[in-house]
Structure formats: C-alpha cells, structure tokens
N, C-alpha and C positions, 0 to 999 in steps of 0.2 A: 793329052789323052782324049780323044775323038769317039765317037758312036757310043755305042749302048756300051754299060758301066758293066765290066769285068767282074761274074759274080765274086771272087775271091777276093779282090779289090774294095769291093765292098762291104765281104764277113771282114775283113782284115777294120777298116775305118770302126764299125760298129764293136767290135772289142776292143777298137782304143777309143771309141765312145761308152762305153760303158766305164774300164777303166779309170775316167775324166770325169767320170760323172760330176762327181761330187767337188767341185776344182770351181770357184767363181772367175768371172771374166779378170783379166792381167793377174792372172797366177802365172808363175814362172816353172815352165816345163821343159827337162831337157831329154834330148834321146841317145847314149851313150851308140856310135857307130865306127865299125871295125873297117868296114870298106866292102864285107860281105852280104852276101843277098839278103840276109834275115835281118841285118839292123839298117839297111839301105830302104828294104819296105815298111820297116817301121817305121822311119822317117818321116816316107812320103807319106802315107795312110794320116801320120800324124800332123802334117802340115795341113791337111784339109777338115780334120777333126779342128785343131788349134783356130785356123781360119776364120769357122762357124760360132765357137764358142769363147772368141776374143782372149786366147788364151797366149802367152809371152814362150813365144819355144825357140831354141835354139839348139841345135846338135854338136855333140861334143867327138870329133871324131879323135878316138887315141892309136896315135902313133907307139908302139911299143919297141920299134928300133931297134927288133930283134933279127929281121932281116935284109938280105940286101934289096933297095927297091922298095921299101918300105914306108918313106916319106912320098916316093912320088902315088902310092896307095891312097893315102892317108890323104891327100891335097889334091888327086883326083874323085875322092869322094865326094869333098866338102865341097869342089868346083860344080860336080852333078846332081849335089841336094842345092845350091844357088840355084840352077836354072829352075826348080819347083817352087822357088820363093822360099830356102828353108834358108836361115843365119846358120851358118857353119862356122865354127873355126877347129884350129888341130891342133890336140895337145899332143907335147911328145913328150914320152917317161921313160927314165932307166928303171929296168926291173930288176931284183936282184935276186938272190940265192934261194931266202930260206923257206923252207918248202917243200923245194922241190919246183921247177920251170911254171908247171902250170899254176898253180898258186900263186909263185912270185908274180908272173903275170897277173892274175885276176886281182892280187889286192892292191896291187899298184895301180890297176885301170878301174877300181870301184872308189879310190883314194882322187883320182882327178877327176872323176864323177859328183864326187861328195864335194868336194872345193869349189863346183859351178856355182854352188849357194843356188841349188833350185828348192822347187815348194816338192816337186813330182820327179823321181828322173824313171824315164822307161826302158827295159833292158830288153832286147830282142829274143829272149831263150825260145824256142820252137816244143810240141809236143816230143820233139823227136833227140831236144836236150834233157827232156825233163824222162823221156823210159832209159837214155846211159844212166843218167843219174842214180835212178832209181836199181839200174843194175849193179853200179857200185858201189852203189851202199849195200846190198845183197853178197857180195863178195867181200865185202872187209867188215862182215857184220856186227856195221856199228852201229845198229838198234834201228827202232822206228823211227826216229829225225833223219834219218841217213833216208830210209825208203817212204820216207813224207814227200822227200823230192824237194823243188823248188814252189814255194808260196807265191801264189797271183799277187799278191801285197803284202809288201814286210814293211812298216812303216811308209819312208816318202820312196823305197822300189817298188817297180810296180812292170809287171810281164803280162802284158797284152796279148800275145802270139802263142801260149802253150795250149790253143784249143788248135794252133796250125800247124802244121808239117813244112818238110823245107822246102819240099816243091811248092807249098803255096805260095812263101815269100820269093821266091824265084820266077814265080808266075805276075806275083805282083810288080815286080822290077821290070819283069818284060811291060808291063803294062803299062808303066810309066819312063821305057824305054831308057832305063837304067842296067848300065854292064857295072857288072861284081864282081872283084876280086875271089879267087877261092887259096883259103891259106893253103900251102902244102903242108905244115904240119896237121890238119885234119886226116892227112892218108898218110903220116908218118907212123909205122908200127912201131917207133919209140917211144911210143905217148901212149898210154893205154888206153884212153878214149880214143882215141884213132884205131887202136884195134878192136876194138868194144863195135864202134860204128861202122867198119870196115869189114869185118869178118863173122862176130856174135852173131848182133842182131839180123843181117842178111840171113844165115843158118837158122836163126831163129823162127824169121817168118818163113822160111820154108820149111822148115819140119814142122811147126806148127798151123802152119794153114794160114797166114796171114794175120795181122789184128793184133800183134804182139805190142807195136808199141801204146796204142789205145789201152790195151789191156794194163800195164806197166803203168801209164799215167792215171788211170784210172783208182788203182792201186793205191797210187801217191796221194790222191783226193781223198779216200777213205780213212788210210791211214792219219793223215794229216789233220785231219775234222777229230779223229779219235784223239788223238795227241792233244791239240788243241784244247779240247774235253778235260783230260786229267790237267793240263795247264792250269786250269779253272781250277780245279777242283784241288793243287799241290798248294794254290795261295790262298786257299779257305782253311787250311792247318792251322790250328791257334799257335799249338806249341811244338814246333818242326824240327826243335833239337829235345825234345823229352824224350827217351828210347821208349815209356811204354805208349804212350801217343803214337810214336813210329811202330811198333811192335803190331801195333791193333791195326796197323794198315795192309790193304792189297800190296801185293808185292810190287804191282806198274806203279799206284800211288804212290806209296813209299821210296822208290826210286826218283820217280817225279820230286818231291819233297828234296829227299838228300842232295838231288841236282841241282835246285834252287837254293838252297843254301848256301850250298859248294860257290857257286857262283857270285853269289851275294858277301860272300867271305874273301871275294878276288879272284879265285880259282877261274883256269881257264882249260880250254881243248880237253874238256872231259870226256874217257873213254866209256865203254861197257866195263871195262876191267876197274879204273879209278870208280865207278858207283855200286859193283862187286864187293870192293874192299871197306864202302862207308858202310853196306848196308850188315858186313860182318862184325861191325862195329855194336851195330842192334842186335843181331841174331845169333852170333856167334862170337860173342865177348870174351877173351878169356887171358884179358889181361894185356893184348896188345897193345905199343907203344903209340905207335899215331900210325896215318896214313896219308902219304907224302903226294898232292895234288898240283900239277901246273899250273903255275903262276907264284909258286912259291907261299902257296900255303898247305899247312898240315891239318888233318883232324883227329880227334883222338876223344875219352870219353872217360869221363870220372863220373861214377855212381852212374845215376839212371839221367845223366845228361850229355851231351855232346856240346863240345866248344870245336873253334876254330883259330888257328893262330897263325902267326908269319912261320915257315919251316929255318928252325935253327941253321945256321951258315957253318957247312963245315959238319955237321953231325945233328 
C-alpha cells in the first residue's frame, strides 16, 4: 500500500489502537476472519497495529462448511492475510441445530475462537451490525440487554469497528488490495437479518432522512452505560433474596437483582417473562408453587424469603 495513508485505513488502525491499548508487548491476539470485507480489514489494520506494539497475532479464519466453495473461501483468505505478513490458519467446524442456523453458527465459531487460547480475540461487528442488533432486540422485546446492542469489550472480545460502516471496511480492503468474499446468505430473505439489512433499514433511512443507523447505535451506548449502572448497583444488594429488601426496590433494580440471582442459581436464557414471574414472587405472592427457570432450576418463596433449587424431574 503506496502514497499517502488512506484516511479510513487509518480511523480503522487507531480503533484497533485504542482497543490494544492496554495489552503488553508478546500478548497473544487473535482476529476471528470470515473471508468477508469487515474481518479481512480487521486483520489487516491489525497487523500493523500488532507490528508496532510487538504484539503475538494470528487470525483464525472459520470455515463453517455450510456451503458449497466454502473451504476454497476460507484458504483463500488466510493465503491474502500471508501476503500482509498475518499467520493465518483455517478452522473448520460442524455447526449444528439448536437455535436455530444463525446461532448454531455463531456459537460454534465463538467456540473455536475461544480454543485459540488467546489473551484478546477481535471480532469484526460494523456500526452497521450493531443498529440490526439493536432492531432486534426492538422487535422480540427482550428488554434493555437486547437494545444495549453489542459491547466494545466483554471480557478478552473485543469489537474495534462498531465506530465503522461496511463501506469503510470494504474501503479498507481495497486499500490493501484485498477481494472479499460476500456471503449469499447476507441477502437470503430466509434469515431475518438479511431482511432486517436488506429491506428495513434501507426504508428506514429513507423515510427518515438518513442517520438511522448512527442513531440506533448511539441508542445501544446509552442504554448500555444505563444498564451497566444498575449492574453496579444489583451487586450492592446485601440481601437479594429477602422480599422486603426486594419490595423496597425500583422496579429496573429489582429486576436487575432477581436476574443475578437467577443466574447465580444456574439458571439460564432468561426472558422478560421468566423475571415477570420471580418479581410476582415479591409483589404478587399468593401462594404460588415455584417458578420454573432454564437451566433447570425453580424459584419459589417461603415467608418473606426466596430460595432457589434444581426443578423437580417429572413434576
């Protein structure tokens, strides 16, 4: 890449500088790559970041072997991040059922992600991943976590690119003279993010004048800082199963609380409707038997306390 530095090429490096910050030299970094333009520029952005700051990177490109042509994808990626000087290799994974496709997919490829045994891994999500997101969680309204969107860092993930759009990382690639795969499931109307991206949001920014997706993730950052907030404030609860403790709380607190428990008790894939039923538990007591939580556990309430237990097998 010759002549004066590509401004986008360079917002792109300085978010995965930032990102890194905090990372000492021979930390182990890896960059999870589909074969599409938005984790092909993360790569690269990332190789010259890594470079600078003597950092250990190597990309994980997963093959998911869901379609035909899919390995020679996968092995032409990792052949086009060598010529940048990136260590590529290609996992390939059976994905399975439960879920539902897109799921199966994502926890199978965040599963060979995890097994690289890195310190950092970077996930390529775009501004333009994180306003579907935050639409769908709008439409299956499954509370504020859902329209928090995705987090710039959760632990060792970490998403560099949701201050960029997809044209930037497709600008980047040109930059670095990198062709990208485009899935066809992206414009498959079987997928609902494929119509979310395909039909929505287009509609969107022309009835509303443009700025929707900005707006959308913008959304995702306030809410998510708020959330965050009662996070704080759910493990400052001394005693999180007393009802009048919980009784004397904001209704968001209070929900907060009974979700951390819930969880802390094993429970899992908690809805709006499973923290409905704990919090009638407090408010609306009248005798109820328990309340039956994923993961196979139950909650239920003798006197002015709440317990937690394995849900009886069978009844």
């Amino acid at each position: 890449m010759g002549g004066a530095l590509d401004p986008v090429v360079a917002t792109g490096r300085n978010l995965v500088r930032q990102a890194l910050a905090d990372l000492e030299a021979g930390a182990r970094v890896v960059v999870g790559v589909s074969g599409g333009a938005d984790s092909l520029a993360l790569a690269a952005v990332t190789a010259f970041v890594a470079d600078r700051q003597a950092l250990d990177l190597e990309a994980v490109v997963v093959d998911h072997q869901l379609q035909p042509g899919s390995a020679q994808v996968a092995d032409t990626a990792a052949a086009q991040l060598a010529t940048l000087g990136v260590r590529a290799r290609v996992e390939r994974v059976v994905v399975g059922t439960e879920g539902g496709p897109e799921a199966a997919a994502r926890d199978v490829r965040l599963a060979a992600l995890e097994a690289a045994g890195a310190d950092t891994v970077l996930l390529a999500h775009t501004l333009d991943d994180q306003a579907e997101t935050v639409l769908l969680g709008l439409g299956r309204g499954s509370g504020p976590r859902s329209i928090a969107g995705m987090s710039p860092r959760d632990g060792r993930w970490r998403r560099p690119f949701l201050a960029l759009r997809r044209g930037d990382t497709e600008q980047i690639c040109r930059a670095h003279g990198l062709d990208w795969w485009t899935d066809p499931h992206n414009s498959d109307p079987a997928f609902r993010r494929s119509r979310l991206r395909a039909e929505v949001m287009p509609l969107l920014e022309d009835e509303l004048g443009g700025g929707v997706a900005e707006a959308l993730a913008r959304t995702a950052d306030q809410v998510r800082a708020d959330s965050a907030l009662l996070d704080v404030l759910a493990a400052e609860v001394a005693e999180p199963l007393d009802v009048l403790t919980l009784g004397a709380l904001p209704v968001a607190l209070r929900s907060r609380v009974l979700r951390r428990a819930a969880l802390s008790a094993g429970a899992s894939a908690l809805t709006s409707t499973h923290l409905s039923e704990l919090d009638r538990l407090v408010t609306d007591w009248r005798g109820q038997r328990r309340v039956e939580l994923p993961g196979g556990v139950s909650a239920a309430r003798t006197g002015t306390s709440l317990f937690f237990a394995g849900t009886p097998v069978g009844g």
